[in-house]
MITOR-894920 format. One record per residue (C-alpha): residue number from 1; residue in three letters; z, y, x; chain. Coordinates in nm, 3 decimals, m for minus. Each point is the difference from the previous one (the first is absolute). Example, Ala and Ser with C-alpha at 12.3 -4.5 7.8 and 13.67 -1.06 7.14 Angstrom:
{nr->1	rest->ALA	w->0.780	v->m0.450	u->1.230	kette->A}
{nr->2	rest->SER	w->m0.066	v->0.344	u->0.137	kette->A}
This chain:
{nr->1	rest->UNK	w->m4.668	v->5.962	u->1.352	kette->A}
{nr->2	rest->UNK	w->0.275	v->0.242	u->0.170	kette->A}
{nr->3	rest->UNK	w->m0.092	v->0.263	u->0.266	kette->A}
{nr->4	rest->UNK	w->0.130	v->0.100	u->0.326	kette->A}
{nr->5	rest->UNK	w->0.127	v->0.353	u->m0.198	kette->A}
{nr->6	rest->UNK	w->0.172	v->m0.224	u->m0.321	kette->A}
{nr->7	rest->UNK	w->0.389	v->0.008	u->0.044	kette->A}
{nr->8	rest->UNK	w->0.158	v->m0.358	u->m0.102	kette->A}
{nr->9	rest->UNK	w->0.318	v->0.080	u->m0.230	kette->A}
{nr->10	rest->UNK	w->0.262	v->m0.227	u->0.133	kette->A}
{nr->11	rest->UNK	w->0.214	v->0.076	u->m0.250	kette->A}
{nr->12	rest->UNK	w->0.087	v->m0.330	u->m0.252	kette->A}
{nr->13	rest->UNK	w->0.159	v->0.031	u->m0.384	kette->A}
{nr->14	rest->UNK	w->0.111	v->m0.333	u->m0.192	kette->A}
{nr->15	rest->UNK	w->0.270	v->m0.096	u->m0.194	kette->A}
{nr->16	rest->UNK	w->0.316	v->m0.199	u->0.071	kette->A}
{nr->17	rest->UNK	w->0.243	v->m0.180	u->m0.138	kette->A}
{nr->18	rest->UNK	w->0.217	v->m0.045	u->0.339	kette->A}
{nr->19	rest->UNK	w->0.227	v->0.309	u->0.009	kette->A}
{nr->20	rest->UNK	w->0.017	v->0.168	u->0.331	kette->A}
{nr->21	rest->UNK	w->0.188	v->m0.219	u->0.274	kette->A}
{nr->22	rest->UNK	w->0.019	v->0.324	u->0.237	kette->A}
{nr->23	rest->UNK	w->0.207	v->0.298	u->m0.212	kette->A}
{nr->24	rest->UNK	w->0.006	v->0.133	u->m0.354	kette->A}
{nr->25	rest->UNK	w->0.103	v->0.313	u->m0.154	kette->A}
{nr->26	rest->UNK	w->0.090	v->m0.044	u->m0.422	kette->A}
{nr->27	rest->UNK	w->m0.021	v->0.361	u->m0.112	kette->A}
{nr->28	rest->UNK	w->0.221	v->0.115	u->m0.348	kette->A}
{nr->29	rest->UNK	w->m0.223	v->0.292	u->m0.092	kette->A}
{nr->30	rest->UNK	w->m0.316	v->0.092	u->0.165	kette->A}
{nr->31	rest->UNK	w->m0.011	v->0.312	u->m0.121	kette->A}
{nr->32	rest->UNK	w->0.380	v->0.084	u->0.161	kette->A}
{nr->33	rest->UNK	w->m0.145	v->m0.121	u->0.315	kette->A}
{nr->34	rest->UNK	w->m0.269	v->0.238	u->m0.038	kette->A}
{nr->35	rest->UNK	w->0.224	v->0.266	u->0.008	kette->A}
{nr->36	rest->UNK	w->0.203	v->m0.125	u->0.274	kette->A}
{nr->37	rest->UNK	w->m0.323	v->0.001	u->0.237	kette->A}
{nr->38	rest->UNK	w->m0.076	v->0.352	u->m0.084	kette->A}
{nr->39	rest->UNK	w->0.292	v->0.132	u->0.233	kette->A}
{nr->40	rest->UNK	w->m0.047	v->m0.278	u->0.230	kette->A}
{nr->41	rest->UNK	w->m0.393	v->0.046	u->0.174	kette->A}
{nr->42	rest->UNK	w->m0.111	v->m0.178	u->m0.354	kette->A}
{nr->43	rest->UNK	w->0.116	v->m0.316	u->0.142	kette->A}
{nr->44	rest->UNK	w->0.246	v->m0.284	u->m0.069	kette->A}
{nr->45	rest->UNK	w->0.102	v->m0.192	u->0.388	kette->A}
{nr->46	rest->UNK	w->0.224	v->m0.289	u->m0.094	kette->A}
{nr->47	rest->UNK	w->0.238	v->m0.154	u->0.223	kette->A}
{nr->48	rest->UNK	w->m0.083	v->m0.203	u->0.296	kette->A}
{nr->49	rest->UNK	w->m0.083	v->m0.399	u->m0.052	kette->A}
{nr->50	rest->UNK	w->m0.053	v->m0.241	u->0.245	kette->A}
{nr->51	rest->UNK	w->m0.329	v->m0.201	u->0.057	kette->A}
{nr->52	rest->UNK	w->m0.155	v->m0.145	u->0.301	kette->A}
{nr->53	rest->UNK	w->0.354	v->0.099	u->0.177	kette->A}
{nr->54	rest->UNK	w->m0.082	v->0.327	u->m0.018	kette->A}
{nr->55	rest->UNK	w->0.156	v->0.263	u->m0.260	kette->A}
{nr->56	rest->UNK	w->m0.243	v->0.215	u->m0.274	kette->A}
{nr->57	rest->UNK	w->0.009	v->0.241	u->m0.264	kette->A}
{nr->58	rest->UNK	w->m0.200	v->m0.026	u->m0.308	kette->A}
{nr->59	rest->UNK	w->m0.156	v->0.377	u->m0.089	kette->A}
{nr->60	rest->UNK	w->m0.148	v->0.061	u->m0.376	kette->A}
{nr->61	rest->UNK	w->m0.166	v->0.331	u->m0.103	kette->A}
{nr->62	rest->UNK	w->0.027	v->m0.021	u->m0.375	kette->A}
{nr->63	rest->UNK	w->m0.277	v->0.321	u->0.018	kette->A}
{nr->64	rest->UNK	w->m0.178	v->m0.102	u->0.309	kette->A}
{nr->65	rest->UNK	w->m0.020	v->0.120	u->0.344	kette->A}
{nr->66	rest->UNK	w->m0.164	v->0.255	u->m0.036	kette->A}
{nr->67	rest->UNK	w->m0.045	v->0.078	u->0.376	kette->A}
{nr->68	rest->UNK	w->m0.174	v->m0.344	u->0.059	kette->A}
{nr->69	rest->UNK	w->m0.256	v->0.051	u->m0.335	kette->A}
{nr->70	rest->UNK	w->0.234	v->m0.193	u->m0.208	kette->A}
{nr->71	rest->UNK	w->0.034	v->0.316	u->m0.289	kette->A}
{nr->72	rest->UNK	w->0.002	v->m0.166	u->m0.314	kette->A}
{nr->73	rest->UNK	w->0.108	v->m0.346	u->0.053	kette->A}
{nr->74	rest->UNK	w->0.258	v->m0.236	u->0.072	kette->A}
{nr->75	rest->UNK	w->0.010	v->m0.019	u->0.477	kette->A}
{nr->76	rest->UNK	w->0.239	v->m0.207	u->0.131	kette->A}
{nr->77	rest->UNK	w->0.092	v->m0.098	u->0.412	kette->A}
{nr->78	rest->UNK	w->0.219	v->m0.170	u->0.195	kette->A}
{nr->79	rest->UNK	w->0.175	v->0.188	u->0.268	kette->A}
{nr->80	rest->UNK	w->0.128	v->m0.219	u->0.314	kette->A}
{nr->81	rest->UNK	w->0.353	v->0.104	u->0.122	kette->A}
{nr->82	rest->UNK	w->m0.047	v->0.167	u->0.319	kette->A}
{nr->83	rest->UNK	w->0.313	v->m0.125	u->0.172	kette->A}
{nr->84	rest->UNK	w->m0.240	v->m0.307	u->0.087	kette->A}
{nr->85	rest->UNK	w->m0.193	v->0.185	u->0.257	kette->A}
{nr->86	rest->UNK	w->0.302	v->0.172	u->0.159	kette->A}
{nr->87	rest->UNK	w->0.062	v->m0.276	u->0.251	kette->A}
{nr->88	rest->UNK	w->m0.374	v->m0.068	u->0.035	kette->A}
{nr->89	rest->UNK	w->m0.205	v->0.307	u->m0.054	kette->A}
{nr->90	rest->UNK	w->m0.363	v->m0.188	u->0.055	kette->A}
{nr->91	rest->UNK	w->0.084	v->m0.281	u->m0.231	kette->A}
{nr->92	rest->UNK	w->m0.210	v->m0.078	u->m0.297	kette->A}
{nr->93	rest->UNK	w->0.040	v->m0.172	u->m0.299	kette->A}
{nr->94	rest->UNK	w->m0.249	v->m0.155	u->m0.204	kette->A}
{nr->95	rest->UNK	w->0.005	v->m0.027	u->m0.402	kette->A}
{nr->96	rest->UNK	w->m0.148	v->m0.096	u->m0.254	kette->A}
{nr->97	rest->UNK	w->0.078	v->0.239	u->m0.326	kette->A}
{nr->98	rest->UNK	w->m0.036	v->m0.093	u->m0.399	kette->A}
{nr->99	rest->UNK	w->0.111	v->0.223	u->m0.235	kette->A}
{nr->100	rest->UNK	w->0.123	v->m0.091	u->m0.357	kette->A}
{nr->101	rest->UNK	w->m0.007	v->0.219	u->m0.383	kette->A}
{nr->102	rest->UNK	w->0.198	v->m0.228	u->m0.223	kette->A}
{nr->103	rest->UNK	w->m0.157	v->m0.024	u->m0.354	kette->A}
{nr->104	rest->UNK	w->0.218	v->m0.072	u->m0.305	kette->A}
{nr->105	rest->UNK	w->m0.331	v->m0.045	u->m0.239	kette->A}
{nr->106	rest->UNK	w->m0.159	v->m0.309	u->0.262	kette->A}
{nr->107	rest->UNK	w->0.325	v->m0.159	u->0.113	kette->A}
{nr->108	rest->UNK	w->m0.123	v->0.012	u->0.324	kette->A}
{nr->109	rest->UNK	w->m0.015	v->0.263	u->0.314	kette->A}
{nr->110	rest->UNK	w->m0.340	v->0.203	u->0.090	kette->A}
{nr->111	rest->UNK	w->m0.056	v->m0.021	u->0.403	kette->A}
{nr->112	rest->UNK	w->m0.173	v->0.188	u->0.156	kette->A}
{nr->113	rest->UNK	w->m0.065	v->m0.073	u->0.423	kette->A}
{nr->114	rest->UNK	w->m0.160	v->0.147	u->0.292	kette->A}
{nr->115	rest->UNK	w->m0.140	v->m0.323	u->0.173	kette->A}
{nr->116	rest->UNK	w->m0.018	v->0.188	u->0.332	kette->A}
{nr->117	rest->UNK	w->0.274	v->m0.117	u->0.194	kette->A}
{nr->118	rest->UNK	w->0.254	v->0.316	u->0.107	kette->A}
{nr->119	rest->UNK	w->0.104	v->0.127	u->0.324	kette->A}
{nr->120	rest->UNK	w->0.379	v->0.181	u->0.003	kette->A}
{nr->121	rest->UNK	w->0.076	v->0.159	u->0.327	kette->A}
{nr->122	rest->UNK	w->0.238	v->0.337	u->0.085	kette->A}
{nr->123	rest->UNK	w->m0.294	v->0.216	u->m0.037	kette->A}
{nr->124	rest->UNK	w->m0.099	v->m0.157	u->m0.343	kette->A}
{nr->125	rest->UNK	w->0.291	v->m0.135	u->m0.236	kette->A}
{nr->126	rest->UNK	w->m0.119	v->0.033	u->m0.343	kette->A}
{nr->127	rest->UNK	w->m0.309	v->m0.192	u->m0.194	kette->A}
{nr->128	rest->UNK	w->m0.089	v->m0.039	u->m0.339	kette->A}
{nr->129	rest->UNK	w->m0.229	v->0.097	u->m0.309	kette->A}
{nr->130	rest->UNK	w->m0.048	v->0.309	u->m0.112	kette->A}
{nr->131	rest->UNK	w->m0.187	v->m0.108	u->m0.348	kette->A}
{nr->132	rest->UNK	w->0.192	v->m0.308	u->m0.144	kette->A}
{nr->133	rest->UNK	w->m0.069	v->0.091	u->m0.393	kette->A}
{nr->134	rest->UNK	w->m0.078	v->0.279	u->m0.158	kette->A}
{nr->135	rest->UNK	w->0.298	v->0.205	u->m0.164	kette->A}
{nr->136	rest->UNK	w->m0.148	v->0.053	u->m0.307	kette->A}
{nr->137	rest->UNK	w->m0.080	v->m0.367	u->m0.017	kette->A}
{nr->138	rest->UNK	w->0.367	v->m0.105	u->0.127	kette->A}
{nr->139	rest->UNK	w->0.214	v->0.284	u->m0.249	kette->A}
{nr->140	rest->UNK	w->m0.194	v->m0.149	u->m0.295	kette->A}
{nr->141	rest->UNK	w->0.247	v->m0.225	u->m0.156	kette->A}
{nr->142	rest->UNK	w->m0.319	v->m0.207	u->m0.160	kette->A}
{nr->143	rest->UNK	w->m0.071	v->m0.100	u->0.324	kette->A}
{nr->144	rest->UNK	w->0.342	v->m0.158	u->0.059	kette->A}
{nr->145	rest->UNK	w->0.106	v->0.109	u->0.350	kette->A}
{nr->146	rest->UNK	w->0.242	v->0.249	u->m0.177	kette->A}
{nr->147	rest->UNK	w->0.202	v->m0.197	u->m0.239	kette->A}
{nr->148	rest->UNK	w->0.375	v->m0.024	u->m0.193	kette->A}
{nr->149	rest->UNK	w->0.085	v->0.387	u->m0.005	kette->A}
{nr->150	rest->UNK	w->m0.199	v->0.111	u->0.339	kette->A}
{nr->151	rest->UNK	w->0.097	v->m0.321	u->0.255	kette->A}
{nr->152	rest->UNK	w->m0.241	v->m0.100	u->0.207	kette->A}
{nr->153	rest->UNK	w->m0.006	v->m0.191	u->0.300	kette->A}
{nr->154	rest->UNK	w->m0.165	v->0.012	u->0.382	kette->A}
{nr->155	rest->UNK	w->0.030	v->m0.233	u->0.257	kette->A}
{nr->156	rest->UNK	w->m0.139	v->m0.113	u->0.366	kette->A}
{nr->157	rest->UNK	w->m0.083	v->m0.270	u->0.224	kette->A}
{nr->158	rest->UNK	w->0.019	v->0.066	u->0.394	kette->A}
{nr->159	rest->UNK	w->m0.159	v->m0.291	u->0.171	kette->A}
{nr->160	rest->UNK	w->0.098	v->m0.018	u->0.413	kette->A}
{nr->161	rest->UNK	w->m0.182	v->m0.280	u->0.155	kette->A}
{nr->162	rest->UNK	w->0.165	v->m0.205	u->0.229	kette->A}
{nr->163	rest->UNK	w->m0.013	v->0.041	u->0.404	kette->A}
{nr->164	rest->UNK	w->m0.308	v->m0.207	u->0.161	kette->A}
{nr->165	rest->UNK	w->0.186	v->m0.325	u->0.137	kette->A}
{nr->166	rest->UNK	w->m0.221	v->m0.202	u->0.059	kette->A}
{nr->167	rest->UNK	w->m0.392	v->0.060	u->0.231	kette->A}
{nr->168	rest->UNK	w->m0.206	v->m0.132	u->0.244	kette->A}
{nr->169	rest->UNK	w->m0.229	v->0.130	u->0.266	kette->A}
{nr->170	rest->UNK	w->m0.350	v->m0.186	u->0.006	kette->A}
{nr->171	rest->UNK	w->m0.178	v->0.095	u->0.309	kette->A}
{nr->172	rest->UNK	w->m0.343	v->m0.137	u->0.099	kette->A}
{nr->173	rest->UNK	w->m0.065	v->m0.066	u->0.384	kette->A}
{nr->174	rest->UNK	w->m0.346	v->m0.108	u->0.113	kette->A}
{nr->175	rest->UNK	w->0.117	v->m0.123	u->0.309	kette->A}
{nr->176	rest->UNK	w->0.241	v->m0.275	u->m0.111	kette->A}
{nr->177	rest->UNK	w->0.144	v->m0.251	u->0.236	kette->A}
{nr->178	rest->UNK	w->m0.072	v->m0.315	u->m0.083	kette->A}
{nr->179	rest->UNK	w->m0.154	v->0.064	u->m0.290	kette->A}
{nr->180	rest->UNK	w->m0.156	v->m0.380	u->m0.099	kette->A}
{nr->181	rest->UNK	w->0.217	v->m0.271	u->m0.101	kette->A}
{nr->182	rest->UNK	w->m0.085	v->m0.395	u->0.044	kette->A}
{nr->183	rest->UNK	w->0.121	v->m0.260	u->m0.281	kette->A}
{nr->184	rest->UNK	w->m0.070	v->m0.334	u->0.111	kette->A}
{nr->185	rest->UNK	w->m0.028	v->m0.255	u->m0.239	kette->A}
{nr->186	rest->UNK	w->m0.032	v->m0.406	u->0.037	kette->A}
{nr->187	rest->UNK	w->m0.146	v->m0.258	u->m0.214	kette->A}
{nr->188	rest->UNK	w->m0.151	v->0.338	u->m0.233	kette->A}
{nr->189	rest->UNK	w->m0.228	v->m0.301	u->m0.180	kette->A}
{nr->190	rest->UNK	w->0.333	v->m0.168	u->m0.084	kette->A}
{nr->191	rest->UNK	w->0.176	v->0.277	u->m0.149	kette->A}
{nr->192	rest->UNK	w->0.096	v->m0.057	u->m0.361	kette->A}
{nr->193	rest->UNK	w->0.191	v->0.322	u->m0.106	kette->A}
{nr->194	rest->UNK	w->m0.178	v->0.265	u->m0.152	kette->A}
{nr->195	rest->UNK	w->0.126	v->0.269	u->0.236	kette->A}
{nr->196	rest->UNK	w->0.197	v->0.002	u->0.356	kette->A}
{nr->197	rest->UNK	w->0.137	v->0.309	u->0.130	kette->A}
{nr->198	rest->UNK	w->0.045	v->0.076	u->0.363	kette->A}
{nr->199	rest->UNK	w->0.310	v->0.133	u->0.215	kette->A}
{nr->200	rest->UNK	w->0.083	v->0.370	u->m0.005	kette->A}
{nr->201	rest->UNK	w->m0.159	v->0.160	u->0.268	kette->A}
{nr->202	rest->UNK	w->m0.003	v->0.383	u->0.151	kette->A}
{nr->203	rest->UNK	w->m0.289	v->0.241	u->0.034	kette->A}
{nr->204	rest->UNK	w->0.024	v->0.351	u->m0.014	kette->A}
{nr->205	rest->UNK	w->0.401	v->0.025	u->m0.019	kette->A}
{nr->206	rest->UNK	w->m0.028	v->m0.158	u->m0.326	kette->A}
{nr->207	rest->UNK	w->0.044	v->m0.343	u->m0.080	kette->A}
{nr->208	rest->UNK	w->m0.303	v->m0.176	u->m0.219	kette->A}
């Protein structure tokens, strides 16, 4: 039985076969790219991709982030563009995130989510993992994330749900007018059918 102090990971891992639907970066040599981030704040940002009509950049740390406790393993975000909240500085966008390791050895892509639903705004643009798999574990060609001299591959689904359309409002009111409707019926002993069904009528602003 959990406490009140237990924290709940929300985090899920599974494999895939699907490849990403979102955006997906092929690398040609991991360890180049290593190099690369080392001048660049130890970060790869890819170019912007639309999803959800909205645009988004894919960021890898081959080494981690190591400001957000990711030293040591593979962190990986998505960034939204933040032309979207020039024109409307309060709006928020909601997105669901799942991040993808291609591996060579299972044929298939390792996913790792944040369930949590997240909330992109002007004050907060950028969400993501900081510990998708360990470095050790990905740079180990054994393991086959790294594979065919150094390629590897990384990838990302951004998930915008669609604008409410559709809603009522359900309101109870003790004081209805008219609130008893009368069905009468001839002959009842007569009837034959196995079930009758009256005329629409209103109570309540609704119609029953």
């Amino acid at each position: 039985m959990s406490t009140g102090s237990e924290v709940v990971s929300t985090v899920v891992k599974k494999w895939r076969e699907h490849p990403p639907s979102s955006y997906c970066l092929k690398v040609d040599n991991f360890k180049q790219l290593e190099k690369f981030t080392t001048s660049s704040d130890d970060k790869y940002e890819s170019r912007l991709f639309s999803s959800g009509g909205y645009n988004w950049k894919l960021i890898v740390y081959p080494k981690g982030n190591k400001r957000d406790n990711g030293k040591g393993f593979i962190s990986m975000y998505v960034e939204i563009d933040s032309k979207s909240f020039i024109s409307e500085p309060q709006c928020e966008v909601f997105a669901e995130l799942i991040f993808f390791v291609y591996n060579k050895k299972e044929n298939k892509y390792f996913t790792i989510q944040d369930v949590e639903v997240k909330r992109f705004n002007a004050l907060k643009t950028m969400w993501g993992l900081r510990q998708v798999l360990s470095f050790d574990s990905f740079n180990n060609p054994e393991n086959g994330y790294v594979f065919e001299e150094d390629q590897c591959e990384f990838g990302v689904d951004v998930v915008v749900p669609s604008p409410l359309t559709s809603w009522e409002i359900l309101s109870f009111n003790k004081k209805l007018q008219k609130p008893k409707f009368s069905w009468t019926v001839k002959k009842f002993s007569q009837l034959k059918e196995h079930e009758y069904t009256s005329n629409k009528f209103s109570v309540g602003e609704r119609n029953w």
